[in-house]
N, C-alpha and C positions, 0 to 999 in steps of 0.2 A: 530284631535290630537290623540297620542299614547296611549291610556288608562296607568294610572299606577297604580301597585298593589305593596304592602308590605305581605309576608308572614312570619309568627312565626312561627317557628318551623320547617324551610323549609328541611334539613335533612331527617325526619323523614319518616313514611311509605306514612302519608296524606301530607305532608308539600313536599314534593317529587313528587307526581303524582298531586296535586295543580299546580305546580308553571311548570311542565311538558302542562298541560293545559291550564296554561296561557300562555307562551311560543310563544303554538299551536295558540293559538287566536290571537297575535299580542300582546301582552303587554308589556309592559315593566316592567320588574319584583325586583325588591331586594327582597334576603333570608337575614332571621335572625337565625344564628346558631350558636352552642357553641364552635363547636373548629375554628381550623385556619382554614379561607378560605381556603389559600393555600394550606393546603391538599388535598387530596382525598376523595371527600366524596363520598364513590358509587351509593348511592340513588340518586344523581345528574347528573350522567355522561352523559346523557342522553343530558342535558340542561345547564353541569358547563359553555359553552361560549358563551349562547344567555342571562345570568343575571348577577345580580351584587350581593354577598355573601360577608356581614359584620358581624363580631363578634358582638356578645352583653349579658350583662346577663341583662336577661328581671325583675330581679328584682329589679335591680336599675329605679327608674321610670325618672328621668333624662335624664337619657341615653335612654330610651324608648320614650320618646318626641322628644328629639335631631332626633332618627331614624323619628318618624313620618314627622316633618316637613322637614328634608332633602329631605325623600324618595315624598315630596306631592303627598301621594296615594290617587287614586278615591276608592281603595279596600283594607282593609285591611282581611285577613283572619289568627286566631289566631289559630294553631294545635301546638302548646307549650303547653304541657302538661306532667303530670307524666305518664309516658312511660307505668307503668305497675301496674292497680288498687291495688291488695293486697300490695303493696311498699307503699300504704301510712299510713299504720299502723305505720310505722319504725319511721315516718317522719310526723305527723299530721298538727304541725302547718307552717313546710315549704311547705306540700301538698297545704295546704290553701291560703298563701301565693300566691304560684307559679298561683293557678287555678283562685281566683279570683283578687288576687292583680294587675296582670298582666292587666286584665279584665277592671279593676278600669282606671287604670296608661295608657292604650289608649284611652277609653273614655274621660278620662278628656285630652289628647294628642289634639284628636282630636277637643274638646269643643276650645283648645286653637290655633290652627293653620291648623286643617285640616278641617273644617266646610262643613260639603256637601260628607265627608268620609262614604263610607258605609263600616259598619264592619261586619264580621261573625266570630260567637263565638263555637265550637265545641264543645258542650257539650254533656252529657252521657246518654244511658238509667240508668245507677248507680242510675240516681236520684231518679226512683224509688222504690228502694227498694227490698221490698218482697211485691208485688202490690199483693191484695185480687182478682181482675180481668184480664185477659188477651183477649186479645190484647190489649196494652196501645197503648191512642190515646194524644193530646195534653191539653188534660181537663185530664187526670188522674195525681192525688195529686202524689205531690212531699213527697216521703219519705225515704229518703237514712238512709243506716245502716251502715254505715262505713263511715272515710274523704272522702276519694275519694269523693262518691256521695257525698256526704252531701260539699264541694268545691264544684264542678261542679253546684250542686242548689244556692248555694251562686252567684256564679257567673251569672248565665241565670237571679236570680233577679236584681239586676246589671244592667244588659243588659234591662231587661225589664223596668225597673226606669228608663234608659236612654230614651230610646224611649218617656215615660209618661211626664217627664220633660222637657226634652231638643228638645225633634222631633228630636232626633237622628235615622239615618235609620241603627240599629242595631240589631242585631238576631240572635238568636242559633239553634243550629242542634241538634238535640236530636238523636245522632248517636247511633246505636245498633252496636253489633260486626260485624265490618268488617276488612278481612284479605287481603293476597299479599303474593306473594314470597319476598315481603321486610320486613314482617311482622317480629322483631325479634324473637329466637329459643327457648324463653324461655315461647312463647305464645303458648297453646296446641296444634292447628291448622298446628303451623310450625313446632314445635317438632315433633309430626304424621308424617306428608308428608317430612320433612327429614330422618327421624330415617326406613321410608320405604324404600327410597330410597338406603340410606346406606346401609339397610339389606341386599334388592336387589343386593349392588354390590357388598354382599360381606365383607364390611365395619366396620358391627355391628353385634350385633346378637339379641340382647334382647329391647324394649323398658319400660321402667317403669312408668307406672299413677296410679292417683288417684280415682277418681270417673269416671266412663265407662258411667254411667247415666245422667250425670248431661248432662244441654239442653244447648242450647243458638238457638239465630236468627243471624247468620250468613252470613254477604253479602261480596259483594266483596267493594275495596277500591278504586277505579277506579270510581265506579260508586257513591260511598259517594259524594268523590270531586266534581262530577258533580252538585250535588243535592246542593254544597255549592255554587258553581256559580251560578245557577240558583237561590239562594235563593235571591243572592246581585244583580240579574238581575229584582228581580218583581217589580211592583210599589209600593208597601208598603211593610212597614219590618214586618214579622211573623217569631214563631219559627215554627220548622216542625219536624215531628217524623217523620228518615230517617231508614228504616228496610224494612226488607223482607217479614216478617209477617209471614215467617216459622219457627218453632224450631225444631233442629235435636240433635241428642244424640251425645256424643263422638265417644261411640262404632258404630253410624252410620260413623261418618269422617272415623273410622280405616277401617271398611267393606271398603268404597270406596279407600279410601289411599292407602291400601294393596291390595287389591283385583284387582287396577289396573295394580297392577307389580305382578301378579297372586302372590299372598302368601295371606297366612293365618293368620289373626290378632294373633289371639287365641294361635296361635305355638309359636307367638315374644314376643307379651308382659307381662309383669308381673304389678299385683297388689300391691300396698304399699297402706296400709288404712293411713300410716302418714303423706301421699301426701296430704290427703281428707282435704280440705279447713274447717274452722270452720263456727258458726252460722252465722257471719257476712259478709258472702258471699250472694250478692242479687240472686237471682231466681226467675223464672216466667216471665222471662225478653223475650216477645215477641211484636214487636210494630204492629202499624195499620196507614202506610203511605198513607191513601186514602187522606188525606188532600194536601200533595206534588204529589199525582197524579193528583190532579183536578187542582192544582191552579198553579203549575210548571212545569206540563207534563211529569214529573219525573217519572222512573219507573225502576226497578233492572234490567241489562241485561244479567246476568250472574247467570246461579242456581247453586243453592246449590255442582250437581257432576260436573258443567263445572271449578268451584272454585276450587275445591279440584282434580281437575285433573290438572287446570293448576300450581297449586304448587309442584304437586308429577314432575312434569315434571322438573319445573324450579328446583328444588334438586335435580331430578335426573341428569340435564345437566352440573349444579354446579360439583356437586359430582366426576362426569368422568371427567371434566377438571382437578381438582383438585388431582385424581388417576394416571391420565395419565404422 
């Protein structure tokens, strides 16, 4: 039989190259996304006529059941999420809401008509915090300092009750930053590798950030998604800390961003200290995926400058169609 899967958040950067994956495997897919089908959604195009793409606001839990048992997925995979961590200050208790209500509202979806569903839950290194140790593994305490994380661990406990109670086979991804040329522009990574490309053509002249210093563990998105299939393929459900286990600087991205379209960081961009995120921005946030190595065969295929080369590229090929 045709395997079937339900994707949340199918749009998005993961929820995109997800359902691109399934696709690929033979499944049979429904996206759940916020605006009209019938638009364009270009994160799709790829796959808008091998799925089936239904509206829904995932916060109505009604309507989020109604999808489960229509769709009778063997897979569910939730990337419905708030698009862009610091956004959840604005918005706390709909952050919360959306990360773990949603969470809630399929598990018990599935408790009621989808029994034998395996689900995976996309959760954040956020939950960490400001971890005293690095490399976090999947024994290091949860301590988010902001909603965001602090949803995101709501939610994975959630997911872990279920398991505990029910023998649900459910499980989160404890995802570290990973990027794409779908990544939206307002994420450092993509604003870099566009704002080069521009320059390169011509386009812009200046870029503006915040902190040059600041780290992160950086993978690609491509191969996240993989790590989520593979998690709903094992024989038992586990969460698994999904990273690269490198940390690189900003001003590392801009060296390789720039440096690839021969320019010089240092000429283009300017410092605004008002950009500088405050105290309750986590750091230290580097993981230690040996557990998804040993038990999922799982491993990143893409470093750190193949990443950031292939986005300086996809902006820059953007960029000239869009001049020409």
């Amino acid at each position: 039989m045709t395997p079937r899967a339900l994707v949340l958040g199918a749009a998005g950067q993961d929820g995109s190259y997800i359902s691109e994956l399934l696709v690929a495997k033979g499944y049979e897919v429904t996206g759940v996304v916020r605006s009209d089908p019938k638009e364009r959604i270009p994160n799709l195009d790829a796959v808008r006529d091998e799925m089936r793409l239904v509206q829904a606001d995932l916060a109505d839990p009604g309507r989020l059941a109604g999808l489960v048992e229509e769709a009778a997925p063997a897979e569910i995979y939730n990337f419905a999420s708030v698009s862009f961590g610091p956004d959840a200050w604005r918005d706390p208790a709909g952050t919360t809401h959306l990360e773990t209500g949603v969470v809630s509202g399929v598990l018990e979806a599935i408790r009621g008509s989808a029994r034998g569903a395996r689900f995976f839950q996309a959760s954040s290194a956020w939950v960490f915090g400001r971890p005293v140790r690095s490399p976090q593994t999947e024994s290091t305490p949860y301590a988010p300092v902001e909603p965001y994380g602090a949803a995101k661990a709501s939610a994975d406990l959630t997911v872990a009750a279920s398991r505990e109670q029910d023998g649900a086979f459910a499980c989160s991804g404890i995802l570290y930053n990973h990027e794409s040329p779908r990544r939206p522009e307002r994420f450092v990574t993509r604003k870099i590798t566009r704002a080069a490309a521009a320059i390169k053509l011509g386009l812009e002249r200046e870029l503006v950030l915040g902190d040059v210093d600041a780290a992160r563990d950086w993978g690609y998105a491509k191969d996240v998604v993989e790590a989520a299939w593979r998690m709903l393929q094992a024989e038992r459900p586990e969460n698994f800390v999904i990273a690269t286990g490198e940390s690189h600087m900003v001003r590392e991205l801009l060296a390789l961003a720039f440096g690839m379209l021969d320019l010089d960081w240092e000429e283009h961009v300017r410092i605004d200290l008002a950009l500088v995120r405050g105290p309750g921005e986590p750091n230290g946030l580097v993981g230690d995926a040996t557990a998804a190595r040993d038990r999922l065969g799982w491993a990143p295929s893409v470093t750190f400058p193949e990443l950031v080369e292939l986005m300086v590229e996809a902006d820059l090929a953007e960029l000239s169609r869009l001049r020409a």
